[in-house]
N, C-alpha and C positions, 0 to 999 in steps of 0.2 A: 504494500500500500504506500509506502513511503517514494517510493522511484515512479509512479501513479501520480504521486502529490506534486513532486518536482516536475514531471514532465506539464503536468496542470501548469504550471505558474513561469516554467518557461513557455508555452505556447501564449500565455494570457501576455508575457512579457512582449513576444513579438507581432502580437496584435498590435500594442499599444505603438510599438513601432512604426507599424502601417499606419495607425490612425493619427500620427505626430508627422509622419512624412507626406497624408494627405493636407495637412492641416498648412506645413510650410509650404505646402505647391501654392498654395494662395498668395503666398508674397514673398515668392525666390526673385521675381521679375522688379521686386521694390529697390534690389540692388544693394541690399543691405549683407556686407561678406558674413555677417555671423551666420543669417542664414543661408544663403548660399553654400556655407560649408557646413553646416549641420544636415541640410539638406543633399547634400551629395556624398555624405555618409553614411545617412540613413539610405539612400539610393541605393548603398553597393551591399548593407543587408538584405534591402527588402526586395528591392526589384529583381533578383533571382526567382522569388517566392510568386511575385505577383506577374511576372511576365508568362507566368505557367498559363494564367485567367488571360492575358491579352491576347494570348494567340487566338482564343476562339471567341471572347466576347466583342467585338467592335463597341468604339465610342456611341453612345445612344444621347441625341440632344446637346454633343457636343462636350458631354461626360465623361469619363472613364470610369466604369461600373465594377472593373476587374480587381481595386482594391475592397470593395465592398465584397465581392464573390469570393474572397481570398480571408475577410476578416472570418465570415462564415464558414466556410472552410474547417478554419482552424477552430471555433468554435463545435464544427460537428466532433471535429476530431477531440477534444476537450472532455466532451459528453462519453465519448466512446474510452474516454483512459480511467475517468472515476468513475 
């Protein structure tokens, strides 16, 4: 139960990643280098994980819907370890 529990809270961990590296796609283009380089870090974790979701979801409304499919995901998989 205990390697159950850890893997629970590293997946929860790199949700929160996706959801911190959607968040700076809002204002990587403001020019500001903190973000920029927070965000191009976050890039080189996440975007392995969620380019799995872009290859078959296309942008919808001009969206990118693939890190939501990808938070989900991880979340099934969550369910399925505890």
């Amino acid at each position: 139960m205990q390697i159950g529990y850890v893997v629970y809270r590293l997946l929860n961990f790199y949700e929160m990643l996706i959801f911190v590296q959607v968040l700076l796609s809002w204002f990587v283009s403001s020019g500001n280098k903190f973000v920029v380089d927070v965000y191009g870090a976050l890039s080189t974790l996440v975007d392995p994980f969620v380019n799995l979701f872009r290859r078959f979801i296309p942008p919808l409304a001009g969206l990118d819907w693939s890190p939501f499919i990808a938070i989900l995901v991880l979340q099934l998989v969550q369910r399925l370890v505890l």
